[in-house]
C-alpha positions in Angstrom: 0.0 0.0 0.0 3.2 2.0 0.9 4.5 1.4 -2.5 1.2 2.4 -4.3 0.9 6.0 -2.0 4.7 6.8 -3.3 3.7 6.2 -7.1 1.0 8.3 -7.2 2.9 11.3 -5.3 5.8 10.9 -7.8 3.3 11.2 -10.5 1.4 13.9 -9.3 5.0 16.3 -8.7 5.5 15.1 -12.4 2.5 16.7 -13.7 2.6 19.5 -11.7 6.6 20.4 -13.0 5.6 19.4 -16.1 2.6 22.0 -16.6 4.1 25.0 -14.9 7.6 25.2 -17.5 7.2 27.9 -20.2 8.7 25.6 -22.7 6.2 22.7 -22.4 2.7 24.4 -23.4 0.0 24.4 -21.1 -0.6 26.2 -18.1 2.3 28.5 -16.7 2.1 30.0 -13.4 4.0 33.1 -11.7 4.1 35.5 -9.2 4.0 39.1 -10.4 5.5 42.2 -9.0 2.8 43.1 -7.0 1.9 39.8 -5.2 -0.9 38.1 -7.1 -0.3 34.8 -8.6 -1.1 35.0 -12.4 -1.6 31.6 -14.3 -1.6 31.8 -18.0 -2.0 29.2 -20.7 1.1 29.0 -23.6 1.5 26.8 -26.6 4.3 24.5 -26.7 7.0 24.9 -29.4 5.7 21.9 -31.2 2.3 23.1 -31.9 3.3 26.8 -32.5 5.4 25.4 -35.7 4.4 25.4 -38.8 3.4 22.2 -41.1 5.5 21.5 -43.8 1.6 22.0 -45.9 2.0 25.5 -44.1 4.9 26.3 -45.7 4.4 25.1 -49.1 1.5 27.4 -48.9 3.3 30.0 -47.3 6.0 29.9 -50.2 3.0 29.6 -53.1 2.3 33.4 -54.3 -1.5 34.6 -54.1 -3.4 36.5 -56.3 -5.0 39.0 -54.4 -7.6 40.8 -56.4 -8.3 44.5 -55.3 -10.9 46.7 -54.9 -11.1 49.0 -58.2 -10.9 52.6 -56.8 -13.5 55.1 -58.0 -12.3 57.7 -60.3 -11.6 61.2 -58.7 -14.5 63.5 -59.3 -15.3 66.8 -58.5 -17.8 66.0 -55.9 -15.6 63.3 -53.7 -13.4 66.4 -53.2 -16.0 68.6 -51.6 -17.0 66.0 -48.9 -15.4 66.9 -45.8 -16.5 63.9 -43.5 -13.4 63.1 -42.0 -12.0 66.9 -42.5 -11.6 69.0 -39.4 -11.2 72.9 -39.6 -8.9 74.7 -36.8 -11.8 75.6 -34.5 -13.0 72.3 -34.0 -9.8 70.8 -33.5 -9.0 73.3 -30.9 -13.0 72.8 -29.4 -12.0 69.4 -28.9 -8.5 69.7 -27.2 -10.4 72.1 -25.1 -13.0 69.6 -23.9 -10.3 67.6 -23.3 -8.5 69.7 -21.0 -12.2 70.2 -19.5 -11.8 66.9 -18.0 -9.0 66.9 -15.7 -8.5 65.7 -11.9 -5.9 66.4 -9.7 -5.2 64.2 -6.8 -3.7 65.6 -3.6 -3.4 64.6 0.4 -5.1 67.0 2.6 -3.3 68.7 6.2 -5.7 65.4 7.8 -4.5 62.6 5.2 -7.1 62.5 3.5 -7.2 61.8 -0.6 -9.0 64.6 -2.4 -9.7 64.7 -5.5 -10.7 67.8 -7.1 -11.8 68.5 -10.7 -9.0 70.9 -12.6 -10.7 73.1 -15.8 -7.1 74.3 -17.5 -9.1 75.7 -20.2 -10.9 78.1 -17.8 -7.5 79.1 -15.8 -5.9 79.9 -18.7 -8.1 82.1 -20.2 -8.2 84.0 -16.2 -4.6 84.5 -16.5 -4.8 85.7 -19.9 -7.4 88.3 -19.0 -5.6 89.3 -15.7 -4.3 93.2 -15.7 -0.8 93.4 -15.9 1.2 93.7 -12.3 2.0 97.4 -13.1 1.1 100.2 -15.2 3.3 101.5 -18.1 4.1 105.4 -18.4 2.2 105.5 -22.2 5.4 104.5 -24.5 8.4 103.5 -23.0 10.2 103.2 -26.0 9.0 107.6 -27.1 8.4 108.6 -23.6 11.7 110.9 -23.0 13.4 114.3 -24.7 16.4 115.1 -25.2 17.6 118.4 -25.1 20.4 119.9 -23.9 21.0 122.2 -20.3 23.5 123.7 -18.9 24.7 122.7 -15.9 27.7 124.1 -13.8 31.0 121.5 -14.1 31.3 121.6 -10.1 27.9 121.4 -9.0 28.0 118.5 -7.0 31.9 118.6 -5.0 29.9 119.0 -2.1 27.5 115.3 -2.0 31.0 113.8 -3.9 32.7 114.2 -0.5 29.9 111.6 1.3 29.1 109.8 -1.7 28.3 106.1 -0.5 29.7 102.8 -2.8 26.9 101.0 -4.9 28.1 97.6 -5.4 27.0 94.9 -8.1 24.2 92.9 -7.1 23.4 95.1 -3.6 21.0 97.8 -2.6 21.1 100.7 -0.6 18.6 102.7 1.3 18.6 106.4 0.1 17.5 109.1 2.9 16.8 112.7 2.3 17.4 113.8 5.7 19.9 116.2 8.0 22.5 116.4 7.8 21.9 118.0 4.4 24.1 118.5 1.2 23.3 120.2 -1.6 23.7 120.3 -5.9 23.9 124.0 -7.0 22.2 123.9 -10.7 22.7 126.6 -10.1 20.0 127.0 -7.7 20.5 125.0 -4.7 19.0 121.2 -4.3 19.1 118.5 -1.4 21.4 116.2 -2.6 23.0 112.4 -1.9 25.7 111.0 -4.0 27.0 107.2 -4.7 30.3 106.2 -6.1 29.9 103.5 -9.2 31.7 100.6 -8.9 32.9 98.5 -11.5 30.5 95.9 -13.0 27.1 97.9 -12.7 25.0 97.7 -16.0 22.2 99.9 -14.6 20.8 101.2 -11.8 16.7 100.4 -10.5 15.2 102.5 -8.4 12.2 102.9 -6.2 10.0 105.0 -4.5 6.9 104.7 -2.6 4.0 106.7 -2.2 2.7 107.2 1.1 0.0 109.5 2.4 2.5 111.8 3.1 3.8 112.2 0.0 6.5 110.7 -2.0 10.3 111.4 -3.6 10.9 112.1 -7.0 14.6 113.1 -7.5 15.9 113.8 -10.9 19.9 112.2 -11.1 23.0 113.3 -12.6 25.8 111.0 -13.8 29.2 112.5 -13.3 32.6 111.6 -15.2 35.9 110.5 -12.6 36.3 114.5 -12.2 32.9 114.7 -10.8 32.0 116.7 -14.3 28.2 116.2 -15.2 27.7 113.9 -18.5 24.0 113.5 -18.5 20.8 114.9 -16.2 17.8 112.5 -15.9 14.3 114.3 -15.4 12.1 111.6 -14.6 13.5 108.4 -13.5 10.5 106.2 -13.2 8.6 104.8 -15.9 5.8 101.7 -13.9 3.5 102.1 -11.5 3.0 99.2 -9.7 -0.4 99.1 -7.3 -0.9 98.8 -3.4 -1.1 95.3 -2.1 -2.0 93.9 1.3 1.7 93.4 1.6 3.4 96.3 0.2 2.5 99.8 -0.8 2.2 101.5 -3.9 5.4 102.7 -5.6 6.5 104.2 -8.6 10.1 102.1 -10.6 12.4 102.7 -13.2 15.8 101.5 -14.7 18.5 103.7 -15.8 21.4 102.5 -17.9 24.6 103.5 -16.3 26.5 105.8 -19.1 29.4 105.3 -20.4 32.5 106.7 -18.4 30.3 107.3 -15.3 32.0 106.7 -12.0 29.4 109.3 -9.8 25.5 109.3 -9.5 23.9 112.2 -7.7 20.1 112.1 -6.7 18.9 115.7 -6.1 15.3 117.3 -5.6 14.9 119.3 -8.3 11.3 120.5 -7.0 12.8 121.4 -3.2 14.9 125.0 -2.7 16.4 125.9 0.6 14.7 127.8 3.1 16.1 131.1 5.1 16.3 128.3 8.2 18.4 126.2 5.7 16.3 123.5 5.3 14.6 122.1 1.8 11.3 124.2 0.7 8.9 123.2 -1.9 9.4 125.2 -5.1 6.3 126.3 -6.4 5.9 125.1 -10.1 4.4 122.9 -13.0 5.9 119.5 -12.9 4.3 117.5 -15.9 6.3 114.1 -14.2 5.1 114.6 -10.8 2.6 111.6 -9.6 -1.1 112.6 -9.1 -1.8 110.6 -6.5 0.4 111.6 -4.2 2.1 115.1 -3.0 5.8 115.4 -3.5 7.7 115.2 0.1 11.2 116.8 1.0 11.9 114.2 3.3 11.6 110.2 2.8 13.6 107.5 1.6 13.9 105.5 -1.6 15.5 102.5 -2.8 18.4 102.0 -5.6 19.3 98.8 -6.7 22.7 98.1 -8.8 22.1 95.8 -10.9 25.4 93.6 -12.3 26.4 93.3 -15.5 25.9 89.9 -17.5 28.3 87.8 -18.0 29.9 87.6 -21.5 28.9 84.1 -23.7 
């Protein structure tokens, strides 16, 4: 009985290796890489190969007798059945975008998932006002003219004129002590020293209820002799935020064979007391919303020069 139990478990492990190799036909079993056993049924090598009938029909050429095409008329040329113009291409691609979901875990590990209309956010970002506001024509929106302006008007800010380097910022104050530009009228005044590897220089300044600055700037050869004067420095207006206030920017190209750059208040004289006055006047760059102040403070940014390809 021994004897007839050990047969019949021999043959059954036959079988079973028998069925489960890839090479034998039959049923082939396997693990995949996610845990599930798969069990899949393959021919064996012997029944996937041809008959030697096969191939001697295989090798026989066949006469295969087409379809005769219709001749080319006029009117197949006008049907436009599988023809697509540009707009409904571009309706479809939109529906498609329509239908979009984005997946995401929430701050209490839960799976949301939310339905995304691109088509609709683009056409919101398109149609959202630009950051700031342009000065009409940046391109036409300055004169050139020529002033005279005295060769030493500015040794007196040149002797506390303050480094701007490349890629760094400084904090400009119109406040005692004062200097001043004579122009040849006399001007509050601060001065920076241009070092090497400035391209231009941004600046900013922000109106406040109280007003705003609104210096016109000189650049100055290594004798401290004027080369160009800048009337209005800004050119964007960029809008009040809950994080910022408004303020006014603009870029100015550092001239060739500058090494001096003098801020002065063109608008503000000096009083009997000594200190800056308001000079009455017509100033066409002067910001409607606010006043112009004597005292305040404004940013310049020097901005480095790219590096060569």
């Amino acid at each position: 009985m021994k004897v007839v139990v050990l047969i019949g478990l021999l043959a059954l492990i036959s079988s079973c290796t028998t069925s489960n190799r890839p090479d034998s036909g039959g049923f082939y079993s396997y693990v995949d890489a996610q845990g599930n056993l798969v069990t899949v049924m393959r021919k064996s090598p012997e029944a996937a190969k041809p008959s030697s009938e096969t191939l001697q029909a295989m090798e026989e050429p066949v006469a295969v007798e087409r379809p005769r095409l219709d001749e080319l008329d006029a009117g197949s040329l006008v049907q436009q059945g599988l023809y697509q113009t540009d707009e409904e291409v571009q309706k479809k691609i939109e529906d498609a975008e329509r239908d979009r979901f984005v997946i995401y875990r929430d701050a209490s590990g839960y799976q949301i998932t939310e339905q995304v209309d691109v088509v609709a956010a683009r056409k919101a970002k398109e149609s959202k006002p630009p950051v700031y506001e342009e000065f009409g024509n940046t391109a036409n929106a300055y004169i050139e003219r020529l002033e005279g302006v005295p060769e030493r008007c500015c040794d007196g800010p040149l002797k506390q004129a303050v480094s701007l380097r490349p890629g760094r910022e400084e904090l400009v104050s119109f406040s005692p002590p004062w200097y001043w530009v004579s122009m040849p009228d006399r001007h509050p005044a601060v001065a920076f020293r241009i070092e090497p590897g400035i391209a231009a220089l941004r600046l900013q300044t922000f109106l406040t209820g109280l007003g705003y600055l609104h210096p016109q700037a000189l650049f100055l050869d290594q004798d401290g002799v004027p080369i160009l004067l800048i009337d209005n420095l800004f050119a964007r207006r960029y809008p009040e935020t809950w994080s910022r206030l408004p303020y006014l920017e603009g870029e100015l190209p550092v001239e060739e064979g500058a090494a001096w750059f003098v801020l002065y208040l063109g608008y503000a004289g000096v009083s009997d007391s000594g200190r800056p006055e308001l000079v009455p006047g017509e100033y066409l760059w002067a910001e409607p919303s606010a006043p112009l102040a004597l005292k305040g403070e404004l940013v310049v940014r020097a901005l480095r020069t790219p590096p060569r390809q």
